[in-house]
C-alpha positions in Angstrom: 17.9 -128.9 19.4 18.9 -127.6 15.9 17.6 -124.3 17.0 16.7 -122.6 20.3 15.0 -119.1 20.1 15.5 -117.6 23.5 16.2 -114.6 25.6 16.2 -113.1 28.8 12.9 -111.7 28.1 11.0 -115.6 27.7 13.2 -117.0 30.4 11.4 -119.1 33.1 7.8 -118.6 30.7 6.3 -121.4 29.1 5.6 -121.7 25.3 1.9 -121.9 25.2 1.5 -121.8 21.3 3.2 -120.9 17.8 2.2 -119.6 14.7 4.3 -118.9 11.7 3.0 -116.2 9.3 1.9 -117.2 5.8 3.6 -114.3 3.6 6.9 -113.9 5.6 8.4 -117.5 6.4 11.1 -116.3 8.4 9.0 -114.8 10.8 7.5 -116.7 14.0 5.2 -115.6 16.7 5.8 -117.2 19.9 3.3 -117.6 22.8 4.0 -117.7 26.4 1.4 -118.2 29.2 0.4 -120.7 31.8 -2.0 -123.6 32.0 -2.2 -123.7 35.4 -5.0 -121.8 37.1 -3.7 -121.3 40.2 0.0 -120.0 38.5 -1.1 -117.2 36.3 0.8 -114.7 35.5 1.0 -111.9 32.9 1.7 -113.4 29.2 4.3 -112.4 26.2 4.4 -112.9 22.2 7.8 -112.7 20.8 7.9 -112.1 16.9 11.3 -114.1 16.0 13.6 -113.9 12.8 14.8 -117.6 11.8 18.0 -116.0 11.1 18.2 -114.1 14.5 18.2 -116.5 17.8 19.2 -114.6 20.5 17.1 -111.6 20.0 13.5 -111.1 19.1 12.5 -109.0 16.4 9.5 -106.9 18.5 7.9 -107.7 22.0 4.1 -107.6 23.0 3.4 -108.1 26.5 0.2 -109.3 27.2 -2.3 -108.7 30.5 -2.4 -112.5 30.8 -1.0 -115.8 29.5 -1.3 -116.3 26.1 -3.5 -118.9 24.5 -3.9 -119.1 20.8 -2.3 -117.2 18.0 -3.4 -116.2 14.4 -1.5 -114.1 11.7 -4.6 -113.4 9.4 -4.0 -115.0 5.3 -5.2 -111.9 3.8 -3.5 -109.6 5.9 -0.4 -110.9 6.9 0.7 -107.8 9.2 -2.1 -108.6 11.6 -2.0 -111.0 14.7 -4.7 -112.4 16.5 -4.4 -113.4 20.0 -6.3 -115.2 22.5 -5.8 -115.2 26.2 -6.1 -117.1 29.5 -8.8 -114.3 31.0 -11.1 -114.9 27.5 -10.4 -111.7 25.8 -8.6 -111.3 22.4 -6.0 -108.7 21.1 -5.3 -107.7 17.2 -1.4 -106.7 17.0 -0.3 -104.9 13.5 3.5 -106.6 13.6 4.3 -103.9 10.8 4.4 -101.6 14.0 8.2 -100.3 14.5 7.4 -99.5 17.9 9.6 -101.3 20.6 6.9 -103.3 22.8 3.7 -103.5 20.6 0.1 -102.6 21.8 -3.3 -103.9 20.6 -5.0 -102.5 17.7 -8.1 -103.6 18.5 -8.7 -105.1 22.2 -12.5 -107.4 23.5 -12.0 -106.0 26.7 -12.7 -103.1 25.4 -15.2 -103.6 22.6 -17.4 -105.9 25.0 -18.7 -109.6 24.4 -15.4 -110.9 25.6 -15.1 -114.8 26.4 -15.4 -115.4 30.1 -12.9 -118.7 29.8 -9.6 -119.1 28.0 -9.7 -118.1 24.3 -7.7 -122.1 23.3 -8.3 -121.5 19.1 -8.0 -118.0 17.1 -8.9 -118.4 13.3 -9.2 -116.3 10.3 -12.0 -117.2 7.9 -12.0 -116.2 4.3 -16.2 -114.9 3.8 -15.2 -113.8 0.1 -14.4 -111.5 -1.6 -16.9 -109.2 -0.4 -17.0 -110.0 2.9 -13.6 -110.4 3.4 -12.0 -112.0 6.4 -13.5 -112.3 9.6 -11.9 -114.1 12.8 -13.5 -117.1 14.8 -12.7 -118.0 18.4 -13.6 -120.8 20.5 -13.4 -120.8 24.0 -14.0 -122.8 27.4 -16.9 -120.7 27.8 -18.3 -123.1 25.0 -19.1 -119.8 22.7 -17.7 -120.0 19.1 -17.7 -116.3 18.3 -17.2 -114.5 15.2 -15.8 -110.7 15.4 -15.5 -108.3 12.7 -12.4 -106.0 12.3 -14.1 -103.2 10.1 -16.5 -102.9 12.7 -14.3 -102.3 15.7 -14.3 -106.4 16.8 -18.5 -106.7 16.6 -19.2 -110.4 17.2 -22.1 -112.5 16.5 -21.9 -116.2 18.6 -22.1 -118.8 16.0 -22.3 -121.8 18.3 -22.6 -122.2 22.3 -21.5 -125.7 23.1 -23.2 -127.5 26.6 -22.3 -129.7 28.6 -25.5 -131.9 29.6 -25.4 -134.9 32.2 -26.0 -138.3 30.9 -28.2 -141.3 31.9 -24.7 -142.6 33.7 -23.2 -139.3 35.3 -20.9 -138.3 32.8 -21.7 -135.3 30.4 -21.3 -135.3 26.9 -21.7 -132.2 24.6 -24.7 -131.2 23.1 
């Protein structure tokens, strides 16, 4: 490996996903969670330096395994993250504060996924509208949330699974 970012903190986790953020190339969020249903456990995101391997540069436990992560185009201090239990978490990385917490939270703004969040995305809507963030979800709901209205959604798409003539499904 020509580098290996790890401490005692992501020891024994599994990287679940990576995202590096647009503005600041040095910096690298790091996922950790499980895919196994029956093995999950709570979930971490460790913001890494490339110039620093051995320690990362802020910690953000997370209720469960983590999913999917986002650093938004137009605001590159936020973090989007989606996790095993469905719900999604907004992290301000600019915070100096030693573990971070969620700005913004589903669980408690309601309409969270009921199935792992597996894609977070940040749309561009204009200049106008500004950014918004899509997520899509084994639930089969592709949901839109709004930031400047404390994470309102609107479901853009719910994907079905429908039986065909020969027993197997196929989406609808």
């Amino acid at each position: 490996a020509l580098l290996r970012y790890a401490c005692e903190r992501s020891a024994d986790r599994n990287v679940s996903c990576l995202e590096f953020n647009a503005l600041d190339e040095d910096l690298l969020a790091v996922g950790y969670g499980e895919f196994d249903y029956a093995s999950q456990r709570d979930g971490l995101i460790l913001l890494w330096a490339l110039r620093n391997t051995a320690h990362p540069e802020a910690v953000i436990r997370t209720p469960h395994g983590v999913t999917s992560l986002a650093f938004s185009r137009q605001h590159p201090n936020m973090l989007a993250a989606g996790l095993y239990d469905g719900s999604i978490n907004i992290y301000d990385v600019r915070d100096e504060a030693a573990e971070l917490t969620p700005l913004l939270s589903s669980v408690h703004a309601g309409g969270k996924h009921t199935e792992p969040v597996w894609s977070v995305q940040w749309v561009e809507h204009g200049a106008e509208r500004g950014e918004r963030l899509v997520t899509i979800s084994a639930d089969g709901r592709v949901t839109q949330w709004d930031l400047n209205k404390g994470l309102e959604h609107v479901d853009l798409m719910h994907l079905k699974l429908h039986s065909t003539r020969d027993g197997t499904g196929g989406p609808e």
